[in-house]
C-alpha positions in Angstrom: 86.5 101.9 97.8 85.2 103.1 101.2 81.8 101.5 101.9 79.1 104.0 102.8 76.8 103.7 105.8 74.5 106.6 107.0 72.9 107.8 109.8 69.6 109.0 109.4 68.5 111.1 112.4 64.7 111.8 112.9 63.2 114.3 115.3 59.7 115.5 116.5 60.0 118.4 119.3 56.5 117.6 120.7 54.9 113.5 121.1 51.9 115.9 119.5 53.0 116.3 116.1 52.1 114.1 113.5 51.3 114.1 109.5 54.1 115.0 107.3 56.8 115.4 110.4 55.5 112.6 112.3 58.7 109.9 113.2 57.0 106.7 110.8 56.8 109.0 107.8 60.6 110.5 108.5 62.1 107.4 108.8 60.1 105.6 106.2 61.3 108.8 104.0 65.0 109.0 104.7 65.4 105.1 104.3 63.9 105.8 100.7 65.9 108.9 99.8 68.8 106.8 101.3 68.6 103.7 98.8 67.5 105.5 95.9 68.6 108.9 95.9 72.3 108.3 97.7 72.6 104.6 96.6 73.2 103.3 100.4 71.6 100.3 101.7 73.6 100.3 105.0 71.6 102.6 107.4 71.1 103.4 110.9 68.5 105.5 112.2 68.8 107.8 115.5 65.1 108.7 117.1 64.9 112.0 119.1 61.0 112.0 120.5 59.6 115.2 122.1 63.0 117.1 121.9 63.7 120.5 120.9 66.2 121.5 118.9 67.0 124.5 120.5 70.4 122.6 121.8 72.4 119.5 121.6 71.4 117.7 124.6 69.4 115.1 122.8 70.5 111.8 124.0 70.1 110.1 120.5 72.1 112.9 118.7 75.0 112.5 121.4 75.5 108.5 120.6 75.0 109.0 117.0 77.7 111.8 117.0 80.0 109.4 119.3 79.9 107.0 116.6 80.5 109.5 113.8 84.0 110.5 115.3 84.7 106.8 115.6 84.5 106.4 111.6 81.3 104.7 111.4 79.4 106.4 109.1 80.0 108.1 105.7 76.6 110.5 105.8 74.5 112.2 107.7 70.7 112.1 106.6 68.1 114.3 108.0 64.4 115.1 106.9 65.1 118.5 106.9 68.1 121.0 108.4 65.4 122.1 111.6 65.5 118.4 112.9 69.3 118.4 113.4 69.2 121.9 114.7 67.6 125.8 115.0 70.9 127.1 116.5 73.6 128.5 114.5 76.5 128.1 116.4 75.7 124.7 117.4 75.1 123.3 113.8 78.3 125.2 112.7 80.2 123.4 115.3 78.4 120.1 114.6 79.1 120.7 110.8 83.1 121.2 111.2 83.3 118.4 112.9 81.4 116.4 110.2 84.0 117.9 107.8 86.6 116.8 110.4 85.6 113.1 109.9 85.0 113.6 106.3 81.2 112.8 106.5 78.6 114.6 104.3 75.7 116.0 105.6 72.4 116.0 103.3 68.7 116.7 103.8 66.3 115.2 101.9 63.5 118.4 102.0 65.5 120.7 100.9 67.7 118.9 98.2 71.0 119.6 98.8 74.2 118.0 100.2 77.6 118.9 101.2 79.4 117.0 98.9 79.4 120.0 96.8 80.4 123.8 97.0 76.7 125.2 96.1 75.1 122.5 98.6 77.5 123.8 101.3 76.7 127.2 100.8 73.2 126.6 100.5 72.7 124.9 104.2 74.7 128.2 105.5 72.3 130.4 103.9 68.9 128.2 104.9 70.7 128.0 108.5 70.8 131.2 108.9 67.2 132.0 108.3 66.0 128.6 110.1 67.4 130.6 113.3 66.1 134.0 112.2 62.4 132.6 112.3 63.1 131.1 115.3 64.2 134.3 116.8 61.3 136.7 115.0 58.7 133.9 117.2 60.2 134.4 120.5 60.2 138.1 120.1 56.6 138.2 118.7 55.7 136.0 122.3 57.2 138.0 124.2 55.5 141.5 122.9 52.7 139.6 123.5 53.6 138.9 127.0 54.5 142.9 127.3 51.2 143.9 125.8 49.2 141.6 128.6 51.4 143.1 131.1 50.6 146.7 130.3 47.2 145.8 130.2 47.6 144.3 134.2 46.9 140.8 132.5 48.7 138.1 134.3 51.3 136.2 132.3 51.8 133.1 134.8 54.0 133.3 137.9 54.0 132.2 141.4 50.7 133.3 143.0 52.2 135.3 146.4 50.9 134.6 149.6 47.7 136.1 150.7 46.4 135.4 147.0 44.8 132.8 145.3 44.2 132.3 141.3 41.0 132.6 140.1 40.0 130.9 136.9 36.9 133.6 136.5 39.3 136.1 136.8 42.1 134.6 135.0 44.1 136.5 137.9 44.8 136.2 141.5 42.3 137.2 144.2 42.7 137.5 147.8 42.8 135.2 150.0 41.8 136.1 153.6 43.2 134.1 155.6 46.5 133.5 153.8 46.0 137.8 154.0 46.3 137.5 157.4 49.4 136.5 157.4 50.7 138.6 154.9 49.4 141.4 157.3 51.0 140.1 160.4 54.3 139.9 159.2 54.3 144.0 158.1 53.0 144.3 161.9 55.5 141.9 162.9 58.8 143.9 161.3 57.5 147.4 162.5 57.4 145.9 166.0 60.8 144.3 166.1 62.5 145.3 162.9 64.5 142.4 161.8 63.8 140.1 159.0 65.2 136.9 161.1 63.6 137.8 164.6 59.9 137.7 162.5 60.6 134.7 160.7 61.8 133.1 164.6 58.6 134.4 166.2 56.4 133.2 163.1 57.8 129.2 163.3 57.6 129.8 166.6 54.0 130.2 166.6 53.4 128.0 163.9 52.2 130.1 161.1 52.7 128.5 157.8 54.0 129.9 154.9 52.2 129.5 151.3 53.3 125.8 150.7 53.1 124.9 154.8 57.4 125.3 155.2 59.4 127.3 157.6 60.0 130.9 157.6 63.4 132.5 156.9 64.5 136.1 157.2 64.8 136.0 152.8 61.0 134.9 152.7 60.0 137.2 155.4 62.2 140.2 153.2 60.2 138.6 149.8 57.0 139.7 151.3 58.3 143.0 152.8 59.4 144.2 149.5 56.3 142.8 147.1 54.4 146.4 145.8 51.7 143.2 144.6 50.4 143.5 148.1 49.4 147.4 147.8 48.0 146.9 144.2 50.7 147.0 142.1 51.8 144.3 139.0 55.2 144.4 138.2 56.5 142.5 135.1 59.8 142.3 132.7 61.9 143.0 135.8 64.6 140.4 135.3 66.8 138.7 132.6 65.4 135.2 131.4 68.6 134.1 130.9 68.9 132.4 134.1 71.0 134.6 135.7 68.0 136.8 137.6 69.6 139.9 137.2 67.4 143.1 137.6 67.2 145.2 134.2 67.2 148.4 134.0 64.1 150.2 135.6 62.8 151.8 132.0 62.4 148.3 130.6 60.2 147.3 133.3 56.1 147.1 132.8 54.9 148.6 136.6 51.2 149.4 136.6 49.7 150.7 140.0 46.4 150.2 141.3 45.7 147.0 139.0 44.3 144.9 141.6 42.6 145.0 145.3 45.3 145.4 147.8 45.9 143.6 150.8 48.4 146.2 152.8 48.0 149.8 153.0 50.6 152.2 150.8 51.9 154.1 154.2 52.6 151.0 156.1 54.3 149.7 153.1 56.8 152.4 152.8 57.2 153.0 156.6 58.3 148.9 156.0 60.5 149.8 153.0 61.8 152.6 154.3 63.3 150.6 157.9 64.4 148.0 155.7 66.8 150.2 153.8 67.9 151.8 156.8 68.4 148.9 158.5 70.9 148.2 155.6 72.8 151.5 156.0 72.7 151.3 159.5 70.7 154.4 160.2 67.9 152.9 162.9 67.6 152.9 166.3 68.0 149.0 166.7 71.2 149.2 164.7 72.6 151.8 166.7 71.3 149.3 169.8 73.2 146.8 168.1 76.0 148.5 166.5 78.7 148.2 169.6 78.4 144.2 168.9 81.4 143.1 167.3 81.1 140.1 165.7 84.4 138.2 165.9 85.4 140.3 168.9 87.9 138.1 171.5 89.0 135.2 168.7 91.3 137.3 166.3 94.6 137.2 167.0 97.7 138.8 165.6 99.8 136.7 163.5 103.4 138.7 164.5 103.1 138.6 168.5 99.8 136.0 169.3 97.8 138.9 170.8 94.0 138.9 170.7 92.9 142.3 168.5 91.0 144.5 170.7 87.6 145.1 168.7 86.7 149.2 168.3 84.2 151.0 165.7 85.9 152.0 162.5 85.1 155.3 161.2 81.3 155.9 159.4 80.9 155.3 155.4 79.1 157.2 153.2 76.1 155.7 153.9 76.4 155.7 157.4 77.6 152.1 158.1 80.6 151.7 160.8 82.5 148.3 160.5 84.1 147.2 163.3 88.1 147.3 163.4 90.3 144.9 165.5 93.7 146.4 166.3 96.6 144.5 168.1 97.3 145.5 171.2 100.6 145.9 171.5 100.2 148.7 168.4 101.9 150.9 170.8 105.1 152.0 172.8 108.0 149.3 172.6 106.6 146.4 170.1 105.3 148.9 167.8 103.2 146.3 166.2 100.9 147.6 163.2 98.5 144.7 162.3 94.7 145.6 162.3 91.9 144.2 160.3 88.3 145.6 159.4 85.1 144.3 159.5 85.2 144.8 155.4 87.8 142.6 154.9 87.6 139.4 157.5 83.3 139.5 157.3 83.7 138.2 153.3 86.1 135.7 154.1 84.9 133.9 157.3 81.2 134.1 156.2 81.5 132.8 152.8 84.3 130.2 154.0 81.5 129.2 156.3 78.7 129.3 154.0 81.3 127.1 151.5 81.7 124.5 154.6 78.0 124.3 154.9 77.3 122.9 151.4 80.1 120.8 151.4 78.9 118.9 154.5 75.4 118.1 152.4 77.3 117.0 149.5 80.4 115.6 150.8 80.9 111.5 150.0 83.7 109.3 150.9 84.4 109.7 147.1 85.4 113.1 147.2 89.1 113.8 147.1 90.9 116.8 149.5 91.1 118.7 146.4 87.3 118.3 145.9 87.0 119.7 148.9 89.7 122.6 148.5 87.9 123.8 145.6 84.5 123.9 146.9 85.7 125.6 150.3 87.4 128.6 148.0 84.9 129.0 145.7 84.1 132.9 145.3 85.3 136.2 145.1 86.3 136.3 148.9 89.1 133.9 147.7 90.8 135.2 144.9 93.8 135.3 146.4 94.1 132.0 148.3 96.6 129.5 146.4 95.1 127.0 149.0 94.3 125.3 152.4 96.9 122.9 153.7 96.6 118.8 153.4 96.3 117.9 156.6 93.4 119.8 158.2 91.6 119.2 154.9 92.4 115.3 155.9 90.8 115.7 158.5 87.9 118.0 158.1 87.4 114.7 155.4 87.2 112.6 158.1 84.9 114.5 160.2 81.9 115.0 157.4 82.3 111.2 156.1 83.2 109.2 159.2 79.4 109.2 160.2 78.1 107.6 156.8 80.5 104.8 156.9 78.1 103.4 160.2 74.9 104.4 158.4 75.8 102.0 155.3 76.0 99.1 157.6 72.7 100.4 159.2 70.6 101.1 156.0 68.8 97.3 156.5 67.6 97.8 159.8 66.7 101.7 159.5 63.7 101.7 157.3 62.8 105.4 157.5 65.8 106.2 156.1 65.5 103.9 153.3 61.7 105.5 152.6 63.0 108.9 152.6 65.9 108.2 150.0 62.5 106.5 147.7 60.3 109.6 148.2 63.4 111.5 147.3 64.1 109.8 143.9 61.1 110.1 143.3 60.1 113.5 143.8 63.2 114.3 141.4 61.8 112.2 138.6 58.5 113.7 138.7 60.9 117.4 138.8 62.3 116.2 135.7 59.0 115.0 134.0 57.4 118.0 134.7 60.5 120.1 133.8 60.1 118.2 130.3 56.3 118.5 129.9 57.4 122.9 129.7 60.1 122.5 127.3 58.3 120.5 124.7 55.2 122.9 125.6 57.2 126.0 124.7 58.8 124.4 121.5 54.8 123.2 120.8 53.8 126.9 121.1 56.8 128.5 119.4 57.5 126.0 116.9 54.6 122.9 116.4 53.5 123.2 113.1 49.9 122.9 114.3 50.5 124.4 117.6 48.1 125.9 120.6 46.7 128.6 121.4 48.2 131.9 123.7 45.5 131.2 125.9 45.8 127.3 126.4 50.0 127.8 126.4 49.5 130.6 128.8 47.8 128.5 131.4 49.4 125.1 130.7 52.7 126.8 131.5 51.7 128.4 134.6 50.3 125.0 135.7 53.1 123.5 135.2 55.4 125.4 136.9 53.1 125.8 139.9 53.9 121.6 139.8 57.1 122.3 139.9 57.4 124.6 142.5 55.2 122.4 145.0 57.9 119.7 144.1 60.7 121.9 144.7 59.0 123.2 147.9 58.8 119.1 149.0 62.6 118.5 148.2 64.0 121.5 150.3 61.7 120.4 152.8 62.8 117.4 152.9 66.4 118.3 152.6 65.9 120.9 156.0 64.0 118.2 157.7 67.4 115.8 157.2 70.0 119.0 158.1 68.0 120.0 161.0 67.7 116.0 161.9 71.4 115.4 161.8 74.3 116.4 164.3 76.6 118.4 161.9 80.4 117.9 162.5 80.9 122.0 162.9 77.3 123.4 163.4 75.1 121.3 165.6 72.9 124.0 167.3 69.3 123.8 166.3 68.5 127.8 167.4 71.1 128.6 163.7 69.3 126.6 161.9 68.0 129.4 160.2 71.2 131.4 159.6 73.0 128.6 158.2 69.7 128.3 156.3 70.5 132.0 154.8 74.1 131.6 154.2 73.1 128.1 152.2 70.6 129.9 149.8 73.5 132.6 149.0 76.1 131.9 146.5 77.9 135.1 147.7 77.2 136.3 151.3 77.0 139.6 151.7 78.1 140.1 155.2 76.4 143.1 155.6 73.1 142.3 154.2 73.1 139.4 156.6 73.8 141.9 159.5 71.0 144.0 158.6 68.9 141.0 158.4 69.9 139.2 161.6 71.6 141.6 163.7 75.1 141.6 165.2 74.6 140.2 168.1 73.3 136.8 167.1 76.0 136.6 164.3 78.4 136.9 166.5 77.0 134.4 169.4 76.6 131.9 165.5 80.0 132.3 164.7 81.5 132.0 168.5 79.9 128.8 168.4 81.4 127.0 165.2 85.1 129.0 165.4 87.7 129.4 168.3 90.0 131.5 166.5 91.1 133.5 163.6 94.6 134.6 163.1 95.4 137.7 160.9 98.8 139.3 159.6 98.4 142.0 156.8 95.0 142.1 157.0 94.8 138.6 155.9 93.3 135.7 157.4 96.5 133.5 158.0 94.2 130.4 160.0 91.2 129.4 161.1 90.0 127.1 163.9 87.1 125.6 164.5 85.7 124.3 167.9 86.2 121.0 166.9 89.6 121.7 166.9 90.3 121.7 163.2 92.6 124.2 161.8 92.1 125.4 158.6 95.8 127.2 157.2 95.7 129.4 154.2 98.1 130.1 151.4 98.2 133.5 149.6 99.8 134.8 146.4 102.4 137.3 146.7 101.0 140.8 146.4 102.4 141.1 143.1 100.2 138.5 142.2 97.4 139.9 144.1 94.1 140.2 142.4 91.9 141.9 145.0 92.0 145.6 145.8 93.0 146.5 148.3 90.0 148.0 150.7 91.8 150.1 153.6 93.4 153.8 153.4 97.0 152.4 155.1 97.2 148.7 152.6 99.8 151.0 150.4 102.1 150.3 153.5 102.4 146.1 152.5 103.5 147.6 148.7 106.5 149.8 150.5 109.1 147.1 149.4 108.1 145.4 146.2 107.6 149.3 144.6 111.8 149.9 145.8 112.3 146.6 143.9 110.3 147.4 140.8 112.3 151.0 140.9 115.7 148.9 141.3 114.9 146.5 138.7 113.3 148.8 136.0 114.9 152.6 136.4 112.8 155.4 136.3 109.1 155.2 136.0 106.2 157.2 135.7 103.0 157.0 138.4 100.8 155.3 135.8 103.5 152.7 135.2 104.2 151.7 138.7 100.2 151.5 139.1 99.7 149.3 136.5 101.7 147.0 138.0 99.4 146.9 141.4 96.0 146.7 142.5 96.4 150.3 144.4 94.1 153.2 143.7 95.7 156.0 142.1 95.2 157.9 145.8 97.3 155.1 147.6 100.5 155.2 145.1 100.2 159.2 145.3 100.3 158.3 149.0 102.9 155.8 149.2 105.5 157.7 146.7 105.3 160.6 148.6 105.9 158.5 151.6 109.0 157.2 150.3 109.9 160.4 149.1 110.1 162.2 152.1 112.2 159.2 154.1 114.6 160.0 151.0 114.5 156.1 149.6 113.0 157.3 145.7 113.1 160.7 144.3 111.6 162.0 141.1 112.4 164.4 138.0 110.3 166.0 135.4 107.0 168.3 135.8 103.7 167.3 135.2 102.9 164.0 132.9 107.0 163.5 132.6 107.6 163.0 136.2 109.8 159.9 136.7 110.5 158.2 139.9 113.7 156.6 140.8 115.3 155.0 143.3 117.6 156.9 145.6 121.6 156.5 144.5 122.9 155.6 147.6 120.3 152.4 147.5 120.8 151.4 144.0 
């Protein structure tokens, strides 16, 4: 006969709550209900204090679920089903896995167990409603927050420069000297329209932002495009899940004229209005600035080593005119075809360097080449990069970790160094206590039997997360202080401290946006300082080398294979000979059939059939939706 043992697992999501739900009077309860109800003496109890139950990641519910897959325990006890959990899919996955391991879940308040059909059915049904409730509160809240909104109410947020928070109010005011500043950076952009050239000139005179850090051309853009400084309060603009993306504009609460205003409504769309220009490419400093070609005199061609001579590409919709690098021996006897545009190489190189910019801050003699491989390819730009070859990752390895091998020796005598790693660890325990404080304060408002008030939860929030962004604001301090501090392996020039400051805040770098924001001319002199060459054949970017002398080789999928469309009017050209091959192999196809097959736009294979057609290599039968292609007889 198998012996039973339980676990009784006791939770309180706030160290508020007490009475009936407090942790003595659930444990005391379930060691009871245990012996005289379930007949087990053999008990062990797992204590969750001040955690929600909104997930798993409760560090007494992870051991005690360890030892339940190791066979340790015959039940599972709980007060009642909320302790465990207020998600559905979690406790569904928790509860197979209890079945898995043949362990029977019970709770005591609402008198059922597993160990029978009804009881089973019965904790699906009371499941489902525990996470309906939960749901109905967090939708109440946040009409709640909408209704404030609507009203011009604030709902907790960081106060923007130029205001402070008033607690007669109960809403920012401005600030006038903080105002100031707000004011001299719309001067500031009208004068020399670029985001990056304010933010130089404003460190440069050392004008502080909000929480006393440096400027930077995103900070400077923040401002530029905040309506809060002509009066207006926007709310409900972007998901909560974390993500940050923008909804869609009918869901957002925008109320004009709800508070004093610091800049005036022309000056504020004269700003707006160069900004977006500036992005098409449409104002007088980017046609000043628009014959500067960024990687101009370090591509090279792959097929015959010639440097691409740099020309402007024909306009886009919008305006914008990449630059386009064309080999120059495209004509007469070589008859060489490779080109590449700005659209193509500016993704690649800029988030490749943006990649090699985070992996030098994280980088430890730990990490493996393939560590490395993987964070140097991660995005979009990359999709078609099978990987970068051994040795140059060897020794980029060598070049970001050689350096901390003689700091370990060094850490004794270099006390600063020492302090600065303390402050640090600290600083992120306080992050994490505070970041703790606003969970169990949310799960006390939405779920505390007792709970609090809107009122005191509205303010305790925004408290909190104004500690949390002063601690963040320390960290990244901190962390630029050390980056701007150290001689970098690949970018060692204090006067990019800022761009490398952009690309490290960007996940994906949009090339263009950080054109428009810095201007050509200083990304180009940036990346002629960290890279000697590029070389390109079909439009990809076959190498890289950096001044160090490091080169970085890439390896591509075949274009079969290929998972990026392709971007230029003349890319059908590189499909010329795996199309004949799909014709040999297959017979007779239709258009749709032979695009399916590659990433080509319905234009290009129009293009390139025709093409083939005329140089007699296909033909095709049928009218309309029943033409077939097929390969030429004399080539099958």
């Amino acid at each position: 006969m198998v012996r039973k043992k339980a676990a009784l697992y006791v939770r309180v999501s706030t160290l508020h709550q007490v009475d009936k739900d407090s942790l003595p009077f659930q444990r005391q309860e379930l060691i009871n209900y245990a012996k005289y109800a379930l007949n087990i003496e053999d008990v062990e109890i797992f204590e969750d204090a001040g955690y929600s139950a909104k997930n798993t990641d409760r560090p007494k519910y992870q051991e005690m679920m360890k030892r339940i897959r190791n066979g340790e325990f015959t039940h599972l006890v709980v007060w009642k089903i909320d302790r465990i959990s207020r998600n559905l899919k979690d406790f569904s996955e928790m509860y197979e896995e209890l079945k898995d391991y043949n362990v029977t879940f019970v709770s005591k308040n609402e008198q059922f167990d597993t160990s029978s059909a009804m009881g089973e059915a019965m904790l699906k049904i009371i499941l489902v409603f525990a996470e309906l409730e939960r749901k109905i509160t967090a939708e109440r809240v946040f009409s709640i927050m909408l209704s404030r909104a609507e009203k011009g109410l604030w709902n907790g947020a960081t106060v923007p420069i130029g205001f402070v928070w008033s607690e007669e109010e109960k809403f920012p005011v401005v600030d006038e000297k903080e105002a100031d500043v707000v004011r001299l950076v719309y001067d500031l952009y009208e004068q020399l329209r670029s985001t990056i050239k304010v933010a130089y000139r404003l460190n440069e005179t050392h004008v502080k932002t909000k929480r006393g850090g440096l400027w930077t051309a995103k900070t400077v853009r923040d401002i530029l495009r905040n309506p809060f400084y002509i009066g207006t309060y926007r709310y409900n603009m972007r998901e909560s899940d974390g993500s940050r993306r923008l909804k869609n504009k009918d869901e957002w609460v925008i109320v004009e004229d709800n508070h004093p205003a610091i800049i005036e409504k022309e000056q504020f769309n004269r700003v707006n209005k160069l900004l977006t220009d500036n992005y098409r490419g449409l104002t007088d400093v980017q046609r000043a600035d628009i014959h500067k070609h960024i990687f101009s005199k370090i591509i090279y061609c792959g097929n015959c080593n010639a440097v691409l001579s740099a020309g402007l590409d024909t306009a886009r919709k919008d305006g914008y005119r990449p630059s386009r690098y064309t080999c120059i021996t495209s004509g007469g006897a070589k008859r060489c075809s490779n080109y590449v545009s700005d659209l193509i190489i500016g993704p690649f190189v800029f988030n490749y360097v943006s990649n090699l910019i985070r992996l030098q801050e994280r980088i430890t003699p730990r990490h493996s080449v393939r560590d490395m491989q993987r964070a140097l390819l991660r995005g979009n730009a990359f999709v078609d990069v099978i990987g970068i070859d051994d040795e140059s990752l060897q020794e980029t390895r060598f070049a970001l970790t050689s350096s901390m091998y003689s700091e370990t020796y060094s850490l004794e005598e270099n006390n600063e160094t020492v302090i600065v790693d303390l402050e640090t660890e600290q600083l992120q325990r306080e992050k994490k206590k505070f970041e703790t404080a606003l969970m169990r304060l949310e799960d006390l408002y939405l779920f505390g039997d007792e709970g609090i008030s809107q009122k005191d939860y509205v303010f305790k929030k925004r408290d909190l997360r104004k500690r949390l962004e002063d601690i963040e604001v320390t960290l990244n301090e901190m962390k630029d202080k050390n980056v701007e501090d150290t001689s970098d392996a690949f970018i060692d020039h204090a006067e990019y401290f800022l761009i490398t400051k952009e690309m490290q805040q960007a996940r994906n770098v949009d090339h263009r946006a950080l054109s428009e924001s810095i201007g050509r001319e200083m990304l180009s002199d940036f990346i002629h300082t960290i890279i000697d060459k590029i070389i390109v054949i079909d439009k990809r970017i076959q190498s890289i080398t950096f001044k160090n002398g490091i080169t970085h080789h890439f390896t591509y999928k075949s274009l079969l294979d290929s998972k990026s469309t392709a971007p230029s009017k003349m890319q059908y050209k590189n499909y010329e000979e795996v199309v004949l091959s799909y014709l040999r192999e297959n017979g007779a196809c239709s258009r749709a059939d032979i695009q399916k097959q590659f990433n080509m736009s319905k234009h290009e294979i129009y293009t390139l059939l025709n093409d083939l057609i005329k140089r007699q290599l296909i033909g095709k039968t049928g009218q309309s939706v029943s033409i077939r292609y097929h390969l030429n007889e004399k080539l099958t």
